[in-house]
N, C-alpha and C positions, 0 to 999 in steps of 0.2 A: 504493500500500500504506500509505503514510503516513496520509491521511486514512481508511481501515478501522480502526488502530491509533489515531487522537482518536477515533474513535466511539466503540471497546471503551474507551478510557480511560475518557470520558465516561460509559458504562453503570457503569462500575467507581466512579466517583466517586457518581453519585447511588445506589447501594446501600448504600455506604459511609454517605454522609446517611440514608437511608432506617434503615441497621439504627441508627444510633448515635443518630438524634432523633426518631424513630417508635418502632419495636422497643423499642429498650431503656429508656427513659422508660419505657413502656404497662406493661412487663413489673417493673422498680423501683420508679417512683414510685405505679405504678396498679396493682397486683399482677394484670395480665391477660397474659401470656403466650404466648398466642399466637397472636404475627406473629412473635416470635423465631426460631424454626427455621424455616417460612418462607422469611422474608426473611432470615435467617443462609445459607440454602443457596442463595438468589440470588446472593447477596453472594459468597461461596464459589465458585460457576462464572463469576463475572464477575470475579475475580480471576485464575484459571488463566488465561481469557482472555485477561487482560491481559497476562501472563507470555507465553502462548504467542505474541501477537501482537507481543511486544515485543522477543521473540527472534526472530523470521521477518524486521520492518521494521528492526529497529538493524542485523542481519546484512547483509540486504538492501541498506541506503545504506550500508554503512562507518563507524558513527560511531563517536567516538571512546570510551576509558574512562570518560573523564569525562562524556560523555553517554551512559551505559549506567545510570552511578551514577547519575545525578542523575535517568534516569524511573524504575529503580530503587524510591529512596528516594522518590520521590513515590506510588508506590504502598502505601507505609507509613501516611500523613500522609490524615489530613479535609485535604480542599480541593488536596489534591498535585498531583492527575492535571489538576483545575481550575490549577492555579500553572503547569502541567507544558506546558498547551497551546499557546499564543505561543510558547515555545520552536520545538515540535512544528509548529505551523505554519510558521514562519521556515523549517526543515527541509525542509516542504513543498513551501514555494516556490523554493526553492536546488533541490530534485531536481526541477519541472516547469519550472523555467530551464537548468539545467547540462544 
C-alpha cells in the first residue's frame, strides 16, 4: 500500500509543478488562461487523493503523529510530497522486512 501512496504523492507533486509553473505563469504573465481550470481541477482530485490515500496507508502501518504531520504538511509545500518520499520509502522497506 505504501508504494500506491508514493505514486498518488508523486501524481500530487507534478500537478502541483504543472499548475504553479505552467498554468499560472500562461494565465499572469501571458494573459492566456486557459490551462488554469484544467489543470486547477487535476490538481484538485490529485490532492483528495493524496488525503485519501494517506489516510488508508499511515492507518494501515501505524505511524506515528509525527509522521502523519510531516506527509501532512508536505502536501502543502512545491517539492513536499518530492522531500516526503525517502522518508516514505525507508517506510517501505521497514513494512516488506518487518
Amino acid at each position: 500500500m505504501i508504494q500506491i501512496f508514493r505514486i498518488v504523492a508523486f501524481v500530487e507533486g507534478v500537478t502541483t509543478l504543472a499548475l504553479f509553473l505552467v498554468a499560472m505563469p500562461m494565465k499572469y504573465i501571458f494573459g492566456m488562461p486557459f490551462l488554469t481550470s484544467p489543470v486547477g481541477a487535476i490538481h484538485g482530485i490529485a490532492f483528495l487523493a493524496y488525503i485519501g490515500a494517506m489516510w488508508v496507508c499511515l492507518r494501515d502501518y501505524a505511524f506515528s503523529a509525527k509522521d502523519w504531520a510531516r506527509t501532512t504538511i508536505a502536501a502543502f509545500f512545491p517539492f513536499g510530497t518530492f522531500l516526503n518520499d525517502p522518508f516514505l520509502k525507508r517506510k517501505q522497506a521497514e513494512a516488506e522486512a518487518g
